[in-house]
C-alpha positions in Angstrom: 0.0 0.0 0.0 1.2 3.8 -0.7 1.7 5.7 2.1 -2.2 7.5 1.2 -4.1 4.4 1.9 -2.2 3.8 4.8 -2.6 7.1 6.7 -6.2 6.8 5.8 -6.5 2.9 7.1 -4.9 4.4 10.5 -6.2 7.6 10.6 -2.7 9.1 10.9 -2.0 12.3 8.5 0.6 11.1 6.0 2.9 13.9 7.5 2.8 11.7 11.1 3.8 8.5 8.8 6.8 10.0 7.2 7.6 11.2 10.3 7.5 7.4 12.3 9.8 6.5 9.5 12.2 9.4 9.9 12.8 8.7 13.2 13.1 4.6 12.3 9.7 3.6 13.9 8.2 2.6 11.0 10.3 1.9 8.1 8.5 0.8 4.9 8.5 -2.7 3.4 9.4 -1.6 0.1 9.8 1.3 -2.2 7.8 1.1 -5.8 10.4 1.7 -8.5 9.6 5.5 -8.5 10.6 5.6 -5.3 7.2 5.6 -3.2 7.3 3.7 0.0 5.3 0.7 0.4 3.7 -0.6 3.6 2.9 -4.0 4.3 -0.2 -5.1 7.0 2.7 -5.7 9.3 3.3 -2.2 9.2 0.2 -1.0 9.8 0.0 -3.3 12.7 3.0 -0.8 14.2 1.6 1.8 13.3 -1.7 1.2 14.8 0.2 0.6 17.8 1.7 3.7 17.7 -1.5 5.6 17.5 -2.4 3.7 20.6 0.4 4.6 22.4 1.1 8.5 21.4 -2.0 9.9 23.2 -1.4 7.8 26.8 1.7 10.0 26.4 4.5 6.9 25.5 7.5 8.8 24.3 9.3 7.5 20.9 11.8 5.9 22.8 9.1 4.0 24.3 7.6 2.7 21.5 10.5 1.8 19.9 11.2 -0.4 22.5 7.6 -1.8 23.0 7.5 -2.6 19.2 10.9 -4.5 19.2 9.5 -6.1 22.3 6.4 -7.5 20.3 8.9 -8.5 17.6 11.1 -10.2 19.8 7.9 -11.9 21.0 6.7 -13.1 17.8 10.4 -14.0 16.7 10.5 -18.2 16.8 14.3 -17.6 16.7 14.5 -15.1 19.8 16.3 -16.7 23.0 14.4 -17.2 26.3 16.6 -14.6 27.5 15.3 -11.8 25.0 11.7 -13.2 24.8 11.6 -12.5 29.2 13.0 -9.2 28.6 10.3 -8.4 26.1 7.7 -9.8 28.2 8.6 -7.6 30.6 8.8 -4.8 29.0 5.5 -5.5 27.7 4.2 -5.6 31.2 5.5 -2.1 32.1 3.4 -0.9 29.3 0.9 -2.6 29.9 0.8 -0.9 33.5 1.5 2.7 32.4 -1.5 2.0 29.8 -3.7 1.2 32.6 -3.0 4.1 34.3 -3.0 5.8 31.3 -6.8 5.1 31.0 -7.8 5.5 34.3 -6.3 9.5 34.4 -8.1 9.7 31.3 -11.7 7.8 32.6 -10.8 10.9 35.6 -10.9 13.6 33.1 -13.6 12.1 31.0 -15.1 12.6 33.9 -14.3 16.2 35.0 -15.4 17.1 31.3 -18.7 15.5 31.4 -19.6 16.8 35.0 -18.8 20.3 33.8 -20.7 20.1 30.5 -23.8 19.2 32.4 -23.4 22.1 35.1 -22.6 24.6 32.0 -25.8 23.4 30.0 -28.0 23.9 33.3 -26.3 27.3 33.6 -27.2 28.0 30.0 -30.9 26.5 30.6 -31.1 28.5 33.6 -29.9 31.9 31.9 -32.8 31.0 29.2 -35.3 30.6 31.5 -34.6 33.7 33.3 -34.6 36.1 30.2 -37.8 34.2 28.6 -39.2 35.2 32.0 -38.5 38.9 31.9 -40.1 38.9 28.5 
């Protein structure tokens, strides 16, 4: 796939992909032979990570090392040794995901509770000026 169809399959701008590639998050299968990139499903997988992981605040250090942490995981020829560390790894994420969510369920929240006391403020404001009438 060109690098359209993928920023439109992960909702990422095609700016954001050339970026993850840039900085070696994301490197393209291929390149057609004028030079396009080509991505694979496999890398829309990692990207779709990625757009998991940028707004829970995951630097790109971060998800560099959680995606060669999947690899390693998936690799049949990675040694107990690398596939524990991954797992690990995996688990810290996992963890600072969690609480990830929960600060967000918090503001979620904050912003609903303050939405409902703004659109009784504006009801109330309505009221009282269709009253004066």
């Amino acid at each position: 796939m060109q690098i359209g169809q993928v920023a439109a399959r992960t909702e990422l701008s095609i700016t954001t992909v050339r970026h993850y590639d840039e900085v070696g998050l994301v490197t393209p299968s291929a390149r057609s032979t004028g030079g396009f990139r080509l991505y694979t499903e496999a890398d829309i997988d990692r990207l779709l990570v990625i757009r998991r992981m940028k707004p829970l605040g995951f630097t790109l250090a971060e998800m560099r090392d959680l995606l060669d942490s999947l690899a390693a995981l998936n690799d049949a020829g990675a040694s107990q040794e690398q596939r524990a560390t991954a797992a690990s790894y995996l688990q810290q994420c996992r963890t600072k995901a969690q609480e990830s969510a929960n600060t967000l369920r918090k503001q979620l929240t904050y912003a609903e509770e303050l939405a409902e006391l703004l659109a009784a403020k504006a009801d109330e404001v309505v009221a009282n000026r269709d009253g004066r009438r």
